[in-house]
C-alpha positions, 0 to 999 in steps of 0.5 A: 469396606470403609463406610467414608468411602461407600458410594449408595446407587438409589435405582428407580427402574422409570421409563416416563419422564414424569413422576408422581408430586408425592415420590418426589417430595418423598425422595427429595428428603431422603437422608443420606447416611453418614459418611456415604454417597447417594445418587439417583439413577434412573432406568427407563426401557421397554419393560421391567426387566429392562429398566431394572438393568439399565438403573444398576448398570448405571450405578454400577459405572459410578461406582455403587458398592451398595444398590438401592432398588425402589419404585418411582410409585412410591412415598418414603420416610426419609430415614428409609436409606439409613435404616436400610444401611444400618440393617445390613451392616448388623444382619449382611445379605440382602435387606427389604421393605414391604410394600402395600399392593395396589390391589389383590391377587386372587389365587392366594389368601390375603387382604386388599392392599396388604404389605406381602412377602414370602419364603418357601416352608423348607424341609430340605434344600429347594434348587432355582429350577423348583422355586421358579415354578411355585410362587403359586403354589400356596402349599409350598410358600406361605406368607409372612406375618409383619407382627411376627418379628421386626426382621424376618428371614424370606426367599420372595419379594418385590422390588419395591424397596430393597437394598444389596451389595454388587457382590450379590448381584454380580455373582449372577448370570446374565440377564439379571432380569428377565420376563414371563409371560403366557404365551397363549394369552400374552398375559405377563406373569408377575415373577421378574422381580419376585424370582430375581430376589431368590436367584440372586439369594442362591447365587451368591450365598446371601440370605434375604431378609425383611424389615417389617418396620419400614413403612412405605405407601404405595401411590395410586388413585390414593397412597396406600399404607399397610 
């Protein structure tokens, strides 16, 4: 893959016409890497899953090589792109940022606001079919520490800023994305993206990793930084 010739589709899974003031002075000034395309692609649908899809198939029709996922609820440095780039061309598979969460999620240990992703505690080979129904099994995942290494190998994560080859993501069935909820409540479980990073690791024999030096806030009443 000559990197004059890579094109980079930045997909921002966004159904609203508008966007937060500080996502976009953010995005604005984000650098291109040299030698390599960017361009925008925006994703709008009636859910997350399809607004996932409709942003990549669009890239995809351009001609993206590398996929750029990120949230239109976030602010940037303006190096993210490049950093990104530069990881997978040193470590391959499957490169993420962490993102600070808008809040907390109460059936696992953690601080408001804290930058989270995680891997399974391995003690042998762990098939789809079992990663899809422990994310809240808390003795089976555990949650990485950011001070513990600048890359950090992982199977769960956000969508929130994360960069993979369409050789990745083509090695998976259709959908790509898909919803959970419960179905007594009609309470959507937060999974689509979380399960879609794994899935995507196992189909196509990429390992998932994270840089933890990437700094991102998250956009709500107030940015949220780590």
């Amino acid at each position: 893959m000559e990197a004059s010739k890579c094109k980079i589709g930045i997909c921002q899974p966004w159904t609203s016409p508008f966007l937060m003031t500080p996502f976009v002075d953010s995005a604005l000034n984000i650098q291109c890497p040299e030698g390599y395309q960017l361009r925008w692609f925006r994703g709008p649908g009636w859910c997350s899953a399809k607004r996932h899809t409709a942003a990549i198939e669009s890239a995809l029709l351009w001609g993206s090589e590398l996929l750029v996922i990120v949230g239109s609820d976030q602010v940037y440095e303006e190096d993210v792109i490049c950093r990104l780039v530069a990881r997978f061309k040193e470590y391959g598979g499957i490169i993420a940022a962490i993102v600070p969460s808008r809040g907390y999620v109460g059936f696992q240990e953690m601080l408001p606001f804290q930058r989270m992703a995680w891997r399974i505690k391995r003690s042998g080979p762990v098939s789809i079919d079992e990663a899809n129904g422990i994310m809240g099994e808390m003795n089976v995942v555990e949650a990485i520490d950011p001070d513990a290494g600048e890359m950090q190998r992982i199977d769960f994560i956000g969508s929130g800023c994360v960069l993979f080859h369409k050789d990745h993501l083509l090695s998976m069935k259709r959908p790509w994305f898909s919803e959970q909820f419960n179905p007594e409540t009609y309470e959507r479980l937060a999974s689509m993206d979380t399960r879609w990073i794994w899935n995507m690791a196992q189909a196509s024999g990429a390992q998932a990793w994270v840089d933890t030096t990437i700094k991102i806030k998250h956009l709500h009443l107030f940015p949220i930084d780590e």
